[in-house]
N, C-alpha and C positions, 0 to 999 in steps of 0.2 A: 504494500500500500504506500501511497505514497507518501510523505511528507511536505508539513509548510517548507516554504522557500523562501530566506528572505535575498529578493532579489529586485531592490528599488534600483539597484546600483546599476543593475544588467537590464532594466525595461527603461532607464532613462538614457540608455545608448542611445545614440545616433541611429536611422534605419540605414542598412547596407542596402547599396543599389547593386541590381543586379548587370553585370557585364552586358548583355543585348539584351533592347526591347526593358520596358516598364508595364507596373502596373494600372498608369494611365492610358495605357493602349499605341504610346509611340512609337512601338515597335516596327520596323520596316518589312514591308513583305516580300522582301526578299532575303535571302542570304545571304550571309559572305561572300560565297564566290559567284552573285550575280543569278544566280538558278531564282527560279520561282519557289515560295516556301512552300514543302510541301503539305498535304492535308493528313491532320491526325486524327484519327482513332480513338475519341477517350470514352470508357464505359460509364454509365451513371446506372447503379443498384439500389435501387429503396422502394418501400412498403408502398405501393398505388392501389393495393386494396389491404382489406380485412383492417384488423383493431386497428391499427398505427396508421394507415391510410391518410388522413391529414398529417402525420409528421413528413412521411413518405413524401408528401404534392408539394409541402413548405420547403425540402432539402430540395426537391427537383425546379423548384423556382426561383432558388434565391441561387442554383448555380447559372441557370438560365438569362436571372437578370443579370450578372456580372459579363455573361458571354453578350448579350444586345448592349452592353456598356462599352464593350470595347470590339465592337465591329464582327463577332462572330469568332474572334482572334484567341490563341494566348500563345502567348513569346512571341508574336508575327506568322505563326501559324494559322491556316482556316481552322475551325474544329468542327469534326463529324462525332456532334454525340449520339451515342446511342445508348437508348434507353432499353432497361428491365424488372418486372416485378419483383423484389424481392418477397412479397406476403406476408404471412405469418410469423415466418423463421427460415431457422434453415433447411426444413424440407425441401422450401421452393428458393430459397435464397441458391441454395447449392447449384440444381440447373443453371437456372436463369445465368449466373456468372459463371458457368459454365460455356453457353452460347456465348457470352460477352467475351471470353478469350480465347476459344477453340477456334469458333466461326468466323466473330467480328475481328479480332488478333487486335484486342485496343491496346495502347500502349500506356496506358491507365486507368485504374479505375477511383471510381468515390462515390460517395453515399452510405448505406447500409442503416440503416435503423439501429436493429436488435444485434445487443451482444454476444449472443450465440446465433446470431448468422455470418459475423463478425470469426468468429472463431469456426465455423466451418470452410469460410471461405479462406479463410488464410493460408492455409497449408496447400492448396490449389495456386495462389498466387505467388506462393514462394517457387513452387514448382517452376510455374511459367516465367518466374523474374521480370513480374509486375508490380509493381508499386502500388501501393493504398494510400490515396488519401480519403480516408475515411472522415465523415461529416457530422457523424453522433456518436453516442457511449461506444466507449470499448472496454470489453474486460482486458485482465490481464493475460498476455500471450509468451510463447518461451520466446518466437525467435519474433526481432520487429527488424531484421535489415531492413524492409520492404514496407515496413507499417507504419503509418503517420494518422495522427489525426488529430482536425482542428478545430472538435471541440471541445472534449476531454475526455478523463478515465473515470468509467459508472460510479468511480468510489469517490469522487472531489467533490460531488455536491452536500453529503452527508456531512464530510468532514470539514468542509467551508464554514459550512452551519452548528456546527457540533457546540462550540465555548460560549457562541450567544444563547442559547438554549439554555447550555449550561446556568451564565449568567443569570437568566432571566426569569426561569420557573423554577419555582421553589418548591421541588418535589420531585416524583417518580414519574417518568416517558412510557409512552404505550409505543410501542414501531411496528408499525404494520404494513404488507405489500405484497406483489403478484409471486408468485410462485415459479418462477424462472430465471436464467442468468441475471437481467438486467436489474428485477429485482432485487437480487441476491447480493448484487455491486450495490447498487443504491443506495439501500435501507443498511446495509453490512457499512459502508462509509461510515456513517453516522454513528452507526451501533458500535462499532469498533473506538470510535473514536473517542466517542459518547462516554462509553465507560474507563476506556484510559486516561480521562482529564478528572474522572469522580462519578459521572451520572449516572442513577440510578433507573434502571428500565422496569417497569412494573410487574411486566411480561416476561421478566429473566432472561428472555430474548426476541428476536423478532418472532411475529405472528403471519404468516403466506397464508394468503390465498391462492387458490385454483385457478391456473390462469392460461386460458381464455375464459374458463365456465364459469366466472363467478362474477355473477348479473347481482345478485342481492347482497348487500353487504349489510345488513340490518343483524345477523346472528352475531357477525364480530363486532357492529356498533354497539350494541347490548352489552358485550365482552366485554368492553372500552369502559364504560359505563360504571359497571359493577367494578372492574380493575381497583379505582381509587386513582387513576391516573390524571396527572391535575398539565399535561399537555400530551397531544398526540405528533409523531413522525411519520411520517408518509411518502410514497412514492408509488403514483402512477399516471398513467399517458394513456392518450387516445380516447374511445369510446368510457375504457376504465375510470378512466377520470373525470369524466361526464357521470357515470353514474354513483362515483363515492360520493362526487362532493355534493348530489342534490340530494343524496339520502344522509351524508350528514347530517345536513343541514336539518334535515327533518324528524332525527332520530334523539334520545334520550342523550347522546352525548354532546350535542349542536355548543352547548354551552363550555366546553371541553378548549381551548386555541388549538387552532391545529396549523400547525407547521409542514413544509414541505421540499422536496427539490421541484422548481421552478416548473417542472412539466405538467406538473397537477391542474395549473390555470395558463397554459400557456396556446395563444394562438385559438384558434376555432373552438376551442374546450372552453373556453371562458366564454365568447358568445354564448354558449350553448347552455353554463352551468348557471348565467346569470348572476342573479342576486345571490345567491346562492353561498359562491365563492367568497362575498366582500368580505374585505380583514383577513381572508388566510393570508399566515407570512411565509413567501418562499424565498430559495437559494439562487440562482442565477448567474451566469457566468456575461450576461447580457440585458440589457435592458432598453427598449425604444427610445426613452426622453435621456439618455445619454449625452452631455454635452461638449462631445470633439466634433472636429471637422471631417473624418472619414464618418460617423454616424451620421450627420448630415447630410452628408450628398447618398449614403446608404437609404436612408430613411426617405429622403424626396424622390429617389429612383422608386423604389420599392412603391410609395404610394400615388403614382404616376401609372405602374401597370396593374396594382392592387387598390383602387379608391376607398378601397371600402374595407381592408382588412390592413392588420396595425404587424409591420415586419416581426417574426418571432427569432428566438436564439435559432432554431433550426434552420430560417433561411440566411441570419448572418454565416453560422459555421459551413454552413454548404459555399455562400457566397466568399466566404476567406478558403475554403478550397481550392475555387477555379482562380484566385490570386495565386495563392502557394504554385498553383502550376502556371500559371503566364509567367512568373518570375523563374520557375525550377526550368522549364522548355525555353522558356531566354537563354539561359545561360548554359543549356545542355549541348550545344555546337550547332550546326548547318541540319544536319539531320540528326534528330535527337531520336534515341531508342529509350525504351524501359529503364535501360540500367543508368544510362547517362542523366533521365529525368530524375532519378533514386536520387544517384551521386549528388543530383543542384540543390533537391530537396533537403538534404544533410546541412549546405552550407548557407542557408538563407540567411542565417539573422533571424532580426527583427520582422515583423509584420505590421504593418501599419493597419490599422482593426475596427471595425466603427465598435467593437468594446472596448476599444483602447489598445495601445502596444502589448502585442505579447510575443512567445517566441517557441520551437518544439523545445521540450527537456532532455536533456541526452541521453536518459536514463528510459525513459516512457513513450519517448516521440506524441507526447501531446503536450498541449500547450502548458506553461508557465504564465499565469493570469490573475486576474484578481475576480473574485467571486462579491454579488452583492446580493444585501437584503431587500426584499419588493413585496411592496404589501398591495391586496388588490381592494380599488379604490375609487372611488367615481375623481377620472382628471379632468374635470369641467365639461366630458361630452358625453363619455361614455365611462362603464368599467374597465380598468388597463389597472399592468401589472406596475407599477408607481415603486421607483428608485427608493430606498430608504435610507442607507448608507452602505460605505463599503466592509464586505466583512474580513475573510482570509485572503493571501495571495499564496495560492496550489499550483504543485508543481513540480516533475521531476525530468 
């Protein structure tokens, strides 16, 4: 797991510019030696149906909008993406990228939801000596030569959040979540962390749920209830999260704060969950009313092709993605292969972020970032998840 980093010294670097082509799309389309750039192959894998299906559409649009941001381009190359379902997991996670490197022969891929699609696919793309830039949770893996990702590891948001918790409720934690890998990182951050600083869990340890099958969560809210637990931990996404938070809300433990990683209300789940949601506090590695200058010209794209939906951490990490590789295939040479993208991707530096500067950790290949508290809250239009302060900066 990983550890805080204190690393203000190393995010207030200077950003390293990448040798050919920028992330502002300067890039020439041509080559060094005068040839036409040629067109690349890059795979995009995420959830476009079943539970996670909005996480899936937000990573596939926010790498989408960064490509109509800069011409269809990265490093000066055209780019041919092509898309596939990942689903549920890795049942169908496994084909699908499958096709994507047999058939299509991308010379990278990115996306991926679930962390055990994540960990099926991996030993497939080490094979092939393709590169992940992966766009959501990952668990932990043995070998990461080939594995990057830029949004983080499934354990950073429990343990971002762990000491304010700590700090703030004066009592025993209920933690509760889906019953699979992602879960398993999530709720495990926290819980790990949770009790290594003093915290007392009520539950002695986390509480799973069945998961996809568990539509009713009123027998464990009951649980909660009776517990004696004076805050609750949580972690879930998608459809899941749509129906914990409305049955909280309605259940003997409504009165209970319930705490979260930021997926709980994040994106299309909050439309949906309402009033429901107002005042849970989550974790976040991102937040919209952010105020630098790459959030901004992020935030004005985004709701220029989306009017009516508020950018979520899913479409930022997808969208510092297709960055890491305009910069990694800039600097890969004339014709850039798998390994040569690998190699750029190693030495990037800095990212310039609309969450702010962060950078991969040498240890994890995810980021090194700062994580914030967001509380949800009417921001004079609607419900949105509302900056509160910053909490840990994770990272290995």
């Amino acid at each position: 797991m990983q550890r805080r980093s204190l690393v203000s010294a190393v995010l207030a670097a200077g950003l390293l510019v990448a040798a050919a082509g920028c992330a502002d799309g300067d890039a020439d389309t041509k080559s060094g030696s005068g040839a036409a750039a040629s067109t690349l192959k890059i795979g995009f894998l995420g959830s476009l149906t079943g539970t996670y299906q909005a996480v899936g559409t937000d990573l596939k649009s926010g790498f989408e909008l960064y490509l109509s941001m800069h011409d269809n381009k990265l490093g000066g190359h055209p780019i041919d993406l092509k898309i596939a379902d990942e689903g549920d997991g890795a049942p169908t996670a496994l084909p699908a990228a499958t096709k994507l490197i047999k058939d299509e022969k991308v010379v990278a891929l990115t996306g991926i939801v679930g962390g055990g699609s994540v960990a099926a696919v991996a030993p497939l793309l080490a094979e092939a000596k393709i590169p992940l830039i992966g766009s959501n949770g990952r668990p932990e893996l043995k070998d990461l030569s080939g594995v990057w990702t830029t949004s983080f590891m499934s354990t950073d948001a429990g343990q971002a959040i762990a000491q304010y918790i700590k700090d703030k409720v004066n009592g025993p934690v209920f933690a509760i979540g889906p019953e699979y890998q992602g879960g398993f990182d999530q709720v495990g951050g926290f819980t790990t962390e949770f009790t290594k600083i003093g915290g007392q869990l009520v539950n002695g340890k986390a509480t799973w749920t069945p998961f996809p099958a568990t539509t009713n969560f009123l027998p464990y809210l009951s649980q909660i209830k009776q517990s004696g637990a004076k805050a609750v931990y949580t972690f879930y996404a998608g459809k899941a999260a749509i129906d914990f938070v409305k049955q909280y809300a309605q259940s003997d433990a409504k009165d209970i704060p319930l705490y979260a990683a930021g997926f709980l209300t994040e994106g299309s789940v909050l439309q949906a969950q309402g009033d429901a949601a107002r005042n849970i506090l989550n974790v976040c590695n991102y937040s919209p009313d952010l105020d630098n200058e790459e959030n901004r010209k992020f935030v004005a794209a985004w709701k220029q092709k989306h009017p009516d939906a508020t950018p979520t951490e899913y479409a930022m990490a997808s969208y510092d993605a297709a960055a890491v590789l305009d910069r990694a295939i800039a600097a890969a040479g004339d014709n850039p292969t798998p390994e040569s993208i690998n190699a750029a991707v190693a030495k990037l530096g800095q990212i310039a972020s609309p969450r702010g500067n962060w950078q991969f950790g040498p240890k994890n290949h995810s980021p090194i970032q700062k994580w914030y508290l967001r509380q949800v809250r009417n921001d004079g239009r609607a419900l949105a998840n509302v900056m509160v302060q910053d909490l840990a900066t994770v990272g290995a």
